[in-house]
N, C-alpha and C positions, 0 to 999 in steps of 0.2 A: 166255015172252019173256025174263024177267031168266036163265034156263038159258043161253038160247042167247049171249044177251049174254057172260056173263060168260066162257062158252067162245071166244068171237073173242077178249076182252080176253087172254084164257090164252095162244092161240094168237101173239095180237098179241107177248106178253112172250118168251114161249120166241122167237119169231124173231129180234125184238131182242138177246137177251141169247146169241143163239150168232150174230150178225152179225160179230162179230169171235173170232179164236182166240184164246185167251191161250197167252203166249210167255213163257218161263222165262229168268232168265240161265245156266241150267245148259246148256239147249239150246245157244243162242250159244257157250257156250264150249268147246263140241267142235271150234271153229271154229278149228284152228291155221294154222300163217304161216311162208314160209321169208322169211330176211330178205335183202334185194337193195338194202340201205342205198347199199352201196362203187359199185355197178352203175348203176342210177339212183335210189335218193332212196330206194326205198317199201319197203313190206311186202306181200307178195303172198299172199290169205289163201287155204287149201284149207278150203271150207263141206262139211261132213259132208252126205250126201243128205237126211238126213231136214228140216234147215233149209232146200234147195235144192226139194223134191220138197211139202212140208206147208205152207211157212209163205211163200216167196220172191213177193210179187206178192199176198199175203193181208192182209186188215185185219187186226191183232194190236193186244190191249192188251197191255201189260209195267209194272211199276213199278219205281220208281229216283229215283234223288237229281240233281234239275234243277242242271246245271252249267253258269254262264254263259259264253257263247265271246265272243259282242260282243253287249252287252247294249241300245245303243244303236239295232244293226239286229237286233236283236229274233232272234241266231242262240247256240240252245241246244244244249245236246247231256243224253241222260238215262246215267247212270250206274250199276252196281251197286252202286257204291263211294261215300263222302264223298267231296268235295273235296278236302281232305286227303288221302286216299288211293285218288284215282281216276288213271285211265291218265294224262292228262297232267301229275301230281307225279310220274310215273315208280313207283308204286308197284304198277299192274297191267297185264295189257296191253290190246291193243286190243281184245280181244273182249268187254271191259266196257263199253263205250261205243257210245252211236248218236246219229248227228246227229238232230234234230229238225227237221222242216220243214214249219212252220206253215202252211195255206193265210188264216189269219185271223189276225190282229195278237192274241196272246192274254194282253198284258198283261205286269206285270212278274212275275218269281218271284223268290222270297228263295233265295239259294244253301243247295243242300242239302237243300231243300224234297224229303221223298219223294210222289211223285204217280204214279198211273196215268195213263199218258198209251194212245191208241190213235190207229193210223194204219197206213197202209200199207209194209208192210216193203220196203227195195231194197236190195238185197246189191250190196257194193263188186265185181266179181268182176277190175277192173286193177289194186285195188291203191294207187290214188292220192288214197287222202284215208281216212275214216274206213270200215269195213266195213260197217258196218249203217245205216242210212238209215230213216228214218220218214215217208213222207211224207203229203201232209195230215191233218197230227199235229194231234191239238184235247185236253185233258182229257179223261178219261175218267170220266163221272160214276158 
């Protein structure tokens, strides 16, 4: 009885712990961009297959440095970069960064705070805001 037990408990863990992919900043940053600043406003990004094809629509955890956008409505974005030198000081670009978006109010973070976060990956594919998208982002314990 405790054999068999402990094999569901096995079986339980392994499922759990490949329920989400983990996702690289190296990956994302195959992710280049022609710029259509003069045109209309954005940056229009070409996502390599293998982000479009493995990972686009998939739960992924990633880690990165919590950087607050408006901290009052509770809208983050996770970085590979410090604050100091993450895409919006102009120091990398946009394929460092993904919005966060919480399905649960998940409190406050100290900037720069690095965390595993996990959530469902959404690829910018217009162009008009940030490229990579997390959505029902929670910690990842």
């Amino acid at each position: 009885m405790l054999k068999k037990i402990l094999i569901v408990s096995l079986i339980g863990i392994l499922n759990f712990s490949f329920d989400q992919k983990p996702l690289v900043w190296e990956i994302l940053g195959l992710t280049t961009y022609t710029n259509s600043m003069e045109q209309d406003g954005s940056l229009k990004p070409n996502f390599p297959p293998i982000l479009v094809s493995k990972y686009e629509g998939e739960e992924v955890t990633i880690s990165g440095y919590v950087v607050p956008i408006d901290v009052a409505a509770n809208k983050y974005a996770l970085s590979k970069n410090p604050f100091s030198s993450c895409f919006f000081c102009g120091n990398a670009g946009p394929e460092t960064v993904i919005e966060l978006k919480f399905d649960k109010d998940p409190g406050r973070f100290v900037t720069d705070e690095y965390l595993m976060i996990k959530g469902i990956l959404q690829l910018n594919h217009l162009g008009n805001g940030l490229f990579f998208t997390l959505k029902n982002a929670a910690l990842h314990a």
